[in-house]
N, C-alpha and C positions, 0 to 999 in steps of 0.2 A: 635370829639371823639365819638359821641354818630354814627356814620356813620360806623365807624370800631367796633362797639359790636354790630352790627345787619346784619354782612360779617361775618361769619363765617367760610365762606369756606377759604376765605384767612389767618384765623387763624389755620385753619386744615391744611390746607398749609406750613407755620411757624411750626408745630410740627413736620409732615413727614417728612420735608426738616434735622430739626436740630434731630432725632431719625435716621435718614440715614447718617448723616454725610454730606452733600452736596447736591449739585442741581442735579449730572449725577448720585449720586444714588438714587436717589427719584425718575426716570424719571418712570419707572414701577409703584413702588407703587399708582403715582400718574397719568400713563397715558398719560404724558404730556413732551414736549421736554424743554432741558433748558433755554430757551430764553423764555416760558410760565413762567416756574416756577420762573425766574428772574424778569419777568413782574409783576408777581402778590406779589414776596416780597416788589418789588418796592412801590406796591400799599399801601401794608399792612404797611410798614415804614414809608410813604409819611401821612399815616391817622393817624398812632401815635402821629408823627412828631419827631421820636428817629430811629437811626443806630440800626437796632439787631444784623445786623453780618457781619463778614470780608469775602470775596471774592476775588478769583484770585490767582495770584500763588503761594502765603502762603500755600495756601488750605482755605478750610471752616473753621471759628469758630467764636462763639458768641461773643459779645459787652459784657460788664456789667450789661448793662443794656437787654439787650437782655435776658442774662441766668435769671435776672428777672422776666421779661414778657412770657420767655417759661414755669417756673414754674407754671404762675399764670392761665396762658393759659393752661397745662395740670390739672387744678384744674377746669377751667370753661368747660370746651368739656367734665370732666369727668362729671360736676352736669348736664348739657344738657343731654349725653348717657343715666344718671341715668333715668333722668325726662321723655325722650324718652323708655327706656324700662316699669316703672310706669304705663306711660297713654295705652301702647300698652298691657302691662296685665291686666287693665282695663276694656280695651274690650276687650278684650280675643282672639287677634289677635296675629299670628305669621306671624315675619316679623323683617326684619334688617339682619343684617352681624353676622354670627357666625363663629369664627375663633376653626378650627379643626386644635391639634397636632397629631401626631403619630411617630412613627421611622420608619426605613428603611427597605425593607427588608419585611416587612407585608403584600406586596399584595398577596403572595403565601400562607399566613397560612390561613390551611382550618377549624382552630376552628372556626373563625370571618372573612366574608367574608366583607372586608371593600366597596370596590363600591357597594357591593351589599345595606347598609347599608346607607351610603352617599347619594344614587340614592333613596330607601324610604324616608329617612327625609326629602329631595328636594322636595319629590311629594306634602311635607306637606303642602305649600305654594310655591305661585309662587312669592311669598315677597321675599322670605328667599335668603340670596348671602350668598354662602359658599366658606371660606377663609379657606384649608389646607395646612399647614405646615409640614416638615418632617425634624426633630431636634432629634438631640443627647439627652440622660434622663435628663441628669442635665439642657441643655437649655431650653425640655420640663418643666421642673417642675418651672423654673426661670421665663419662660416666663407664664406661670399660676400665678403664685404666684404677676407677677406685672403685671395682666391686658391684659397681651398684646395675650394671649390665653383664651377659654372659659372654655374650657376643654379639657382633653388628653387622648391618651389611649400608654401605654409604660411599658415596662420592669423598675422599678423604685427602684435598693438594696438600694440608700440610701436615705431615705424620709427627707422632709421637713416641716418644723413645718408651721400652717397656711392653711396647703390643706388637702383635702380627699382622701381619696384610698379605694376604692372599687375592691376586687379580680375578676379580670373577666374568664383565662385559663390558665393553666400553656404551657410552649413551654420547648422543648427538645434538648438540644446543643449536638451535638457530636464533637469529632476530627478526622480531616479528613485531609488527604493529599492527591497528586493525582497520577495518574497513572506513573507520571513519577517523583515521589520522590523514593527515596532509599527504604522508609519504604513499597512501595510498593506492591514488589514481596516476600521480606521480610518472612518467614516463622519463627514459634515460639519465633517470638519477645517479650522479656521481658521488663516488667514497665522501667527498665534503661535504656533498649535498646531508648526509644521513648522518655525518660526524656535528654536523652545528648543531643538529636536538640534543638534549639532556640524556642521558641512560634513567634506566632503574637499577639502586643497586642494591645488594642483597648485604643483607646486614653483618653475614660474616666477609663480607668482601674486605683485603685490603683497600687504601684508598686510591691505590695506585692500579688495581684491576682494568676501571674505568681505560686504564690509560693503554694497557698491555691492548684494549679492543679499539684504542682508536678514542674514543670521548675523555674529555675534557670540564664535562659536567652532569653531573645525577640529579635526576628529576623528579628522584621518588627513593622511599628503602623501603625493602620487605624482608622476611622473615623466613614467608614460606613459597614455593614454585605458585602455588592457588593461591595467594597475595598477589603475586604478581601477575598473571592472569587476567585476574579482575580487572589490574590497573590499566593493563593494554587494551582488556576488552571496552574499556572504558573511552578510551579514544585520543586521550592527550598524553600517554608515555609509548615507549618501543622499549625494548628491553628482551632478554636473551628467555627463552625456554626447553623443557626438551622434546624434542620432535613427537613421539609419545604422548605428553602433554597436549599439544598443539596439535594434533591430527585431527581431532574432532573437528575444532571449529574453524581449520583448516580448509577441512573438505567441505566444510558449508558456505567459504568464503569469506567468513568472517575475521579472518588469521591470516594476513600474507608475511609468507617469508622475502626477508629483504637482506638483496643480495648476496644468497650463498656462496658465491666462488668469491667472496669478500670475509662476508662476516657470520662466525662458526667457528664453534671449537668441541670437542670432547673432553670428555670426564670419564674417567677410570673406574670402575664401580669394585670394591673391596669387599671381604671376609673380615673383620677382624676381632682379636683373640688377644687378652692379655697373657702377657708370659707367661708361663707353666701350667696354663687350665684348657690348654690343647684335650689331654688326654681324659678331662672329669666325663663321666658318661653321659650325662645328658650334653654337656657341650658337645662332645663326640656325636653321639645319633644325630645332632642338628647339623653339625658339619656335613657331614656324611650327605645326608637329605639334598643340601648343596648341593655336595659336589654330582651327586647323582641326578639331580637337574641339569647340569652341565653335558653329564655324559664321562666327566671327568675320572679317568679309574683310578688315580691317584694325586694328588697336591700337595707339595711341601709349603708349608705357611714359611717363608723366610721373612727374618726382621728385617726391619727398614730406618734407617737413621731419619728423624725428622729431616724436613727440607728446610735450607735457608735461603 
């Protein structure tokens, strides 16, 4: 026993594996083909001397005793991480794995040049392994909230209790259809005229969004800003994007904005930070990076009660 708490990597192993659902999805996270990753569960079970989990053509799933040992095991790797960031603020080194959220659809906005940003904090240390993510708001703020992000930076209407938000830029949506929708060539078109089409609606939208802009019907869902895009550029939906976005094929005429002293709204773009890991040093240098893209010489992250 005392053989398998001094293998850790075979317990890292054991969490990837059961956080992926399986051995063929873990193969990226972990670099490794599945006949490794089988090998070395082998190992990890063989040192126990306990089944953690079922394999084969059931699919993946834990033992009893397994969702046990993964518990106890997401409890020891987390007081390790802890113990590991401690002694590294200690010496006042920067170094380890920071996992960067953001949404989609941001490499074009030119309030926050994200590689540009990403590429300074990198210079900061040749320690430092940068893990970005690009997630929808709510799985950004999910995945902060349980660890599994450092910090984010997203368009966030409905906040969650337990994290920080820090205001960073506002972004500008318009509605837009394309050259080759009706509303087009269209001359003196009225609020109703553009209200009877359907919208696109984006799949974290309430269902009542639609209504906050005026429609009554969605013609389409998407996921991601470049989902919806395509759909417009396609010719039979209209739907909201960010001006950023839309600039391109904008200026090529392929994108008309429709009706902006009508229809438009902004989006708040946020910092966020679960409780208490303000101060970890790598979240720190990244904050920092931020805020010094802004110009900003100092920002208090204040909580923010979810909205109802």
């Amino acid at each position: 026993m005392k053989e398998s708490l001094y293998n850790l990597r075979l317990v890292r192993i054991f969490l990837t594996v059961v956080d992926n659902r399986g051995f063929s999805a873990s193969q990226q996270d972990l670099n490794m083909s599945t006949s490794a990753i089988s090998t070395y569960m082998n190992q990890l079970e063989l040192q126990l001397g306990m089944q953690l989990c079922n394999r084969g053509r059931a699919g993946f799933s834990l033992t009893s005793k397994g969702q046990l040992v993964y518990e106890e095991a997401k409890k020891l790797v987390g007081q390790i991480d802890n113990f590991e960031n401690y002694v590294t603020e200690l010496k006042g080194e920067l170094r380890g794995t920071i996992t960067v959220g953001i949404l989609d659809s941001m490499l074009t906005e030119n309030q926050l040049d994200i590689p540009k940003l990403i590429g300074n904090f990198s210079l900061k240390s040749d320690k430092i392994h940068v893990n970005l993510k690009i997630l929808s708001p709510f799985e950004l703020q999910k995945e902060v909230l349980e660890g599994k992000i450092d910090l984010a930076i997203g368009s966030l209407p409905t906040k969650m209790s337990g994290l920080k938000y820090a205001p960073l830029y506002i972004e500008q949506h318009w509605l837009y259809c394309s050259d080759r929708h009706p509303l087009y060539s269209l001359k003196n078109t009225s609020t109703e005229d553009i209200t009877e089409y359907a919208l696109i609606k984006r799949g974290y939208w309430a269902n009542s969004e639609g209504i906050r802009h005026g429609f009554t019907r969605y013609s389409a869902t998407i996921d991601t800003m470049e989902a919806e895009l395509i759909l417009i550029l396609s010719g039979n939906f209209i739907g909201y994007l960010p001006d950023h976005l839309a600039k391109r094929w904008e200026d090529e005429g392929r994108l008309l904005r429709i009706m902006p002293e009508k229809f438009g709204y902004t989006a708040e773009f946020s910092l966020i930070i679960k409780n208490g890991r303000s101060g970890e040093p790598l979240v720190q240098a990244f904050k920092e990076e931020i805020y010094d893209a802004f110009g900003f010489s100092e920002r208090l992250i204040k909580s923010r009660r979810p909205a109802h």
